[in-house]
SENU-835656 format. One line per field, with one value per residue (C-alpha): residue number from 1; x, y, z. Coordinates in steps of 0.5 Angstrom, whole numbers. Layout:
BEGIN
torkol NUM/...
xx X/...
yy Y/...
zz Z/...
This chain:
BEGIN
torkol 1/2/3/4/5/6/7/8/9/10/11/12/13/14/15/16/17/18/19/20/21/22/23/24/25/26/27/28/29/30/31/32/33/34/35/36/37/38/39/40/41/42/43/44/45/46/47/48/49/50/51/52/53/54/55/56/57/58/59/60/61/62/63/64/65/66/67/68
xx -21/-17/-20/-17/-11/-17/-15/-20/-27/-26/-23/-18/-23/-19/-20/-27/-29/-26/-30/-36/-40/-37/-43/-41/-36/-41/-44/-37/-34/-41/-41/-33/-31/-39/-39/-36/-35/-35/-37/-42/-42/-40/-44/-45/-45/-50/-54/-56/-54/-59/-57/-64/-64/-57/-59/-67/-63/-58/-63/-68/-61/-61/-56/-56/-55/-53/-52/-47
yy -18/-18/-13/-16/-10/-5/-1/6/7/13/14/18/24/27/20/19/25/23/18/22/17/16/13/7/6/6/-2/-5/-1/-2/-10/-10/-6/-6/2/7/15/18/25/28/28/34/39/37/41/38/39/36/29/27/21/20/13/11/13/9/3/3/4/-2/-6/-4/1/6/13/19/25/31
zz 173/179/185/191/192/191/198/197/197/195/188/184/183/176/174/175/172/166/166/164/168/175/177/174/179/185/184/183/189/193/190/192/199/201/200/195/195/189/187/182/175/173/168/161/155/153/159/165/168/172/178/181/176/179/187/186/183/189/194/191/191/199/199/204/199/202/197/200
């Protein structure tokens, strides 16, 4: 894979939540441009999607998150 013409770090926000796991982005961006913007997962109508794994597995990475 070539990333090399990556520009943002803020991806397409429709294509993310598509994703139903927009978390999965952040490492690759992180790990790419040194930073990512991604929004929260949207509800589930299976419940809720909880991202505290996510942001304490970044955190022990040495990433700084801050949730808006």
């Amino acid at each position: 894979m070539d990333a090399s013409n990556i520009t943002s770090v803020e991806p397409c926000r429709e294509a993310v939540r598509k994703l139903r796991a927009s978390f999965f982005v952040i490492g690759a961006l992180v790990g790419c441009k040194g930073e990512a913007i991604v929004p929260l997962p949207d509800g589930w109508n299976i419940g809720a999607r909880p991202i505290d794994l996510h942001v304490r597995g970044l955190e022990a990475c040495g990433a700084q998150v801050e949730i808006r």
